[in-house]
C-alpha positions in Angstrom: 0.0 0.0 0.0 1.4 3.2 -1.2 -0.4 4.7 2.1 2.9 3.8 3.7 4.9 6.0 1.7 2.4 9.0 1.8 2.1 9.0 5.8 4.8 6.7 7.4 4.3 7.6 10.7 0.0 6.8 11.2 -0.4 4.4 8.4 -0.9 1.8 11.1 -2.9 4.1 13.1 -5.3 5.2 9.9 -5.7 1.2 9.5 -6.8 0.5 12.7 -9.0 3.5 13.0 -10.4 2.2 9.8 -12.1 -0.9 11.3 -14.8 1.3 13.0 -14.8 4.3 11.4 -17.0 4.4 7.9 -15.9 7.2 6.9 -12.0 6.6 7.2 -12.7 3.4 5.4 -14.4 4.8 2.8 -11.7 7.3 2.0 -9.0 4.7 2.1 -11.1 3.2 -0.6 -11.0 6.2 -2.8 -7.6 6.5 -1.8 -6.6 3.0 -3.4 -8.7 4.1 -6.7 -6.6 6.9 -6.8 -3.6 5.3 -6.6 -4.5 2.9 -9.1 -5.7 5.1 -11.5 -2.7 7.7 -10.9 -0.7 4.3 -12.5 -3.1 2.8 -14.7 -0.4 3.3 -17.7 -3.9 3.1 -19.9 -4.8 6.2 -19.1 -3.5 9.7 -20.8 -1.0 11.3 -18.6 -3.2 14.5 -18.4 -5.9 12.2 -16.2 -2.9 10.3 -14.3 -1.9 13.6 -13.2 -5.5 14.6 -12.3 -5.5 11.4 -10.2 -2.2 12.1 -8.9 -3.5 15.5 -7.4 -7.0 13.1 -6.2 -4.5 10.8 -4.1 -3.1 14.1 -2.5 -6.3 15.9 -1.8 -7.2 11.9 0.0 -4.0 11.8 1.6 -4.8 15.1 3.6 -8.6 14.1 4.3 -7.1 10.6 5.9 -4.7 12.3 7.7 -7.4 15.0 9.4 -9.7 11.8 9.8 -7.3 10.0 11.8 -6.3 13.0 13.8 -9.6 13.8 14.9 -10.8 10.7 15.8 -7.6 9.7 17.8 -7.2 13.4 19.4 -8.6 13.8 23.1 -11.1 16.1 23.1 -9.7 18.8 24.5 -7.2 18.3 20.5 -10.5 18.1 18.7 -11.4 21.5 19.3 -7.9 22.4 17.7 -7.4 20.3 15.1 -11.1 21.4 13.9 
């Protein structure tokens, strides 16, 4: 999974989160599309480079995801 390259240090964090959280699992979803699309050597490099900026965009929403639902809430109010 390339989500070890994008954020080393919670990608086994963001996993475990994943199991009960929908919404974290669902991005890590779109986030694998992304990453097979961003390679998908069928696909003109124009729309590999669109998905490329997709698996980005997903990186940062997995990484917020994971923050706020591990923070304390006294982080939450921070972080948000």
């Amino acid at each position: 999974m390339i989500l070890r390259h994008d954020l080393p240090e919670l990608t086994d964090l963001i996993l475990a989160l994943s199991l009960d959280h929908p919404s974290l699992r669902e991005a890590l979803n779109d986030y694998e599309l992304a990453c097979s699309s961003e390679n998908d050597e069928t696909l003109s490099s124009e729309l590999r480079a669109e998905w490329a900026n997709i698996r980005k965009e997903l990186v940062r929403e997995i990484e917020r995801q994971a923050r706020r639902i591990s923070a304390t809430p006294d982080q939450q109010r921070t972080i948000e």
